[in-house]
N, C-alpha and C positions, 0 to 999 in steps of 0.2 A: 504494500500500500504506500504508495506517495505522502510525502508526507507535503501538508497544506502551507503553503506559504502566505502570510498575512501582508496586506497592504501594509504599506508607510501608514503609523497614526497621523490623522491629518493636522494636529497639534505642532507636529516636525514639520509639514510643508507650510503651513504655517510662521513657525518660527525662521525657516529657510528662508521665506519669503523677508520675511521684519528685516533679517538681519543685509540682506540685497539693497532692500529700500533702506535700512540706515547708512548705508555702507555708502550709495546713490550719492544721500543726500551728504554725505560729508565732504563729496567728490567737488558737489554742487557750491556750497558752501566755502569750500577752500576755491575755489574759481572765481565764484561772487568777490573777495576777500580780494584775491590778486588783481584783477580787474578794478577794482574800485581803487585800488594803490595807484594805479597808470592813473588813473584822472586827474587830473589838476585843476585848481580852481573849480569849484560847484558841484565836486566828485559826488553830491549826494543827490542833488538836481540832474545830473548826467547821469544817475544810474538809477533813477525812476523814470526817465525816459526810454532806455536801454529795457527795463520791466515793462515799461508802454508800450514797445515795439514788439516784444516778446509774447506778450500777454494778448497783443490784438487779433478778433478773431477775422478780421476783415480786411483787405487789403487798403494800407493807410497811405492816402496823397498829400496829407499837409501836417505841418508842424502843430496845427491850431485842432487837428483832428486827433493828435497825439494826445495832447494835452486834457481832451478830454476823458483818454480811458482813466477806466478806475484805480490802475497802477500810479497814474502821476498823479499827484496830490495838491499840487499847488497850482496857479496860474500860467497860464500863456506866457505872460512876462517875465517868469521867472526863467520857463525853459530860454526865450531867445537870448536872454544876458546869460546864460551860462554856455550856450552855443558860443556869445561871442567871445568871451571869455575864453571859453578852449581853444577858438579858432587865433585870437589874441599871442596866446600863449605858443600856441603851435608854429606861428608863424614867426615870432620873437628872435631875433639872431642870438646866439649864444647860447 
C-alpha cells in the first residue's frame, strides 16, 4: 500500500507567501530611500510626483493633471517650483 502523501499545510504557503511580500517590500523601500537621496532641492515634492506618475491609472498629458492624483498632496504650485528647482540645479555648472 502506498503510502499517502499530505499537501503542504496551507499555513506554510501562506507564511511563504508573507515572507516574499516582506522581502518585496524591503527591496521596494531601500529603492524608495536611494532615489529620494538623488533628489535635490524639493526631494519630497519630487517624489510624490514620481508616486503620481506611478500610481496613475490613466495615461497623464499635463503637469496640472498630475497634481491632481491622490499620490501628490499639495498644489500645482508646488510641483512646478520644484521642477524648477531640479531643473535649476541640474543645469548649475559645477
Amino acid at each position: 500500500m502506498a503510502a499517502l502523501v499530505s499537501p503542504r499545510p496551507a499555513n506554510e504557503d501562506c507564511f511563504r507567501t508573507s515572507i516574499r511580500r516582506a522581502l518585496a517590500l524591503g527591496r521596494l523601500a531601500e529603492f524608495r530611500r536611494r532615489l529620494h537621496g538623488l533628489l535635490t532641492g524639493r526631494a519630497d515634492v519630487l517624489s510624490e510626483l514620481i508616486d503620481a506618475i506611478m500610481g496613475a491609472d490613466h495615461p497623464v498629458t499635463s503637469l496640472v493633471q498630475l497634481s491632481l492624483e491622490p499620490e501628490f498632496r499639495r498644489g500645482h504650485g508646488a510641483l512646478y517650483d520644484a521642477l524648477a528647482a531640479w531643473e535649476y540645479r541640474r543645469r548649475r555648472p559645477g
